[in-house]
Residue, then its C-alpha position, 0 to 999 in steps of 0.5 A: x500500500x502507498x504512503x498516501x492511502x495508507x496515510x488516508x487510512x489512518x486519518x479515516x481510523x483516527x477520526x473514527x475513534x475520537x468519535x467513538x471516544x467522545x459517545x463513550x465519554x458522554x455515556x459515562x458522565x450520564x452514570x454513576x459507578x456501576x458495572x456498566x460504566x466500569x466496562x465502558x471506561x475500561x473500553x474508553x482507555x483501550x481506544x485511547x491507547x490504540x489512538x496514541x499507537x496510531x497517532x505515533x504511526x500516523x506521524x512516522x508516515x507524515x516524516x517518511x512522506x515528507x522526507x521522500x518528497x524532498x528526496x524526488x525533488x532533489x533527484x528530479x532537479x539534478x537529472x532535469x531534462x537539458x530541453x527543460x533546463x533551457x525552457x526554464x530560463x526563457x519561460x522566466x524572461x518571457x513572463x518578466x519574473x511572474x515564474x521562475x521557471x518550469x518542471x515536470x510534475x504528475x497529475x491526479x492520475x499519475x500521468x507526467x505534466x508540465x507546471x509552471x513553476x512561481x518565485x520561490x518554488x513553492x507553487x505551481x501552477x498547471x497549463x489549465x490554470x495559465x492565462x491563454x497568453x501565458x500557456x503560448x508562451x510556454x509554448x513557445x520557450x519549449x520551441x525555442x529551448x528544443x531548437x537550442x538543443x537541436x543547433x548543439x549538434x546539428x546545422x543550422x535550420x531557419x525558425x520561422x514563426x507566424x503572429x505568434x505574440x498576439x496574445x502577448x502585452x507589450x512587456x512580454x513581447x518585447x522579452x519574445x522579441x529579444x529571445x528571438x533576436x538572441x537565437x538568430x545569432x546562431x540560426x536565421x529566424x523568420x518572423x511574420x506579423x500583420x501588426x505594425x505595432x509589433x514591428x515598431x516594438x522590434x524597432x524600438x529594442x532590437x538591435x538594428x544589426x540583427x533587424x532586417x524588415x520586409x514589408x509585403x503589400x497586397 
């Protein structure tokens, strides 16, 4: 049996005999000392040491549990992908410092997801719980971090991107500009828009040595 269930069992079995206890105890102050109210007192000290063993159980596990978590974050942290490692940096660029990074985690069912990780480390939040703009650019620091990877040990290869900061703000699309602008120095990137007012925002914080403009006129 897992930590958790069995942690899960000994709350359930603890919370049924405090219960049981608290009946018993309101039973015998309604008596004097009769047999009866010997035998349930005798009954009401044998829960009680059995609660105190399951109350020294139930800590055992929580101390257990606690220090196996620690232990899975610190292997999970040492043996962290080299693509996550490189996603984590841009996803805190991109979202200006509201997260420091990402990580692999696992969902309800067990199954391996991807969570935004906040300053500090100690919250996380899920794709299901990122604003529409947030999770596209998780997406794209995963684009950009595989790239990155790929150009390690391979010939360079065009990235072309299509209006993909629509529904950035102004912040966060300078910062996808400016991680765009740094990946074209080891690889050529394409970036289509029909929004001037994302091309005046590469005028005004892209290098103009790495800015070459095209425009298109139906």
């Amino acid at each position: 049996m897992s930590f958790s269930k069995r942690l899960d069992r000994l709350i359930a079995e603890r919370s049924a005999q405090d219960k049981t206890i608290g009946r018993e105890e309101n039973e015998l102050s309604k008596m004097d000392g009769s047999a009866q109210a010997a035998d349930i007192a005798e009954q009401t000290q044998m829960l009680l040491g059995r609660l105190e063993n399951d109350v020294e159980q139930y800590a055992r596990l929580r101390i257990a549990s606690a220090v196996l978590s620690q232990a899975i974050e610190r292997y999970r942290e040492k043996n962290q992908d080299p693509i996550l490692k490189r996603a984590n940096t841009f996803f805190a660029q991109l979202t200006q410092g509201s997260f420091e990074g990402i990580r692999a985690d696992y969902d309800n069912q067990g199954l391996p997801v991807l969570v935004g990780v906040r300053p500090g480390g100690k919250e996380v939040v899920g794709v299901e719980g990122m604003s529409e703009g947030t999770a596209d650019q998780l997406y794209l620091v995963l684009r950009l971090a595989g790239l990155e990877e790929y150009l390690e040990q391979n010939e360079p290869i065009p990235f072309i991107v299509d209006d993909i900061l629509i529904k950035f703000d102004d912040d966060r699309s300078v910062a996808a500009l400016k991680a765009l602008a740094q990946l074209s120095t080891r690889t050529q990137v394409i970036f289509f828009t029909h929004h001037r007012h994302m091309v005046e925002l590469a005028e005004e914080n892209i290098d103009p040595s790495v800015l070459i403009k095209h425009s298109l006129n139906a």
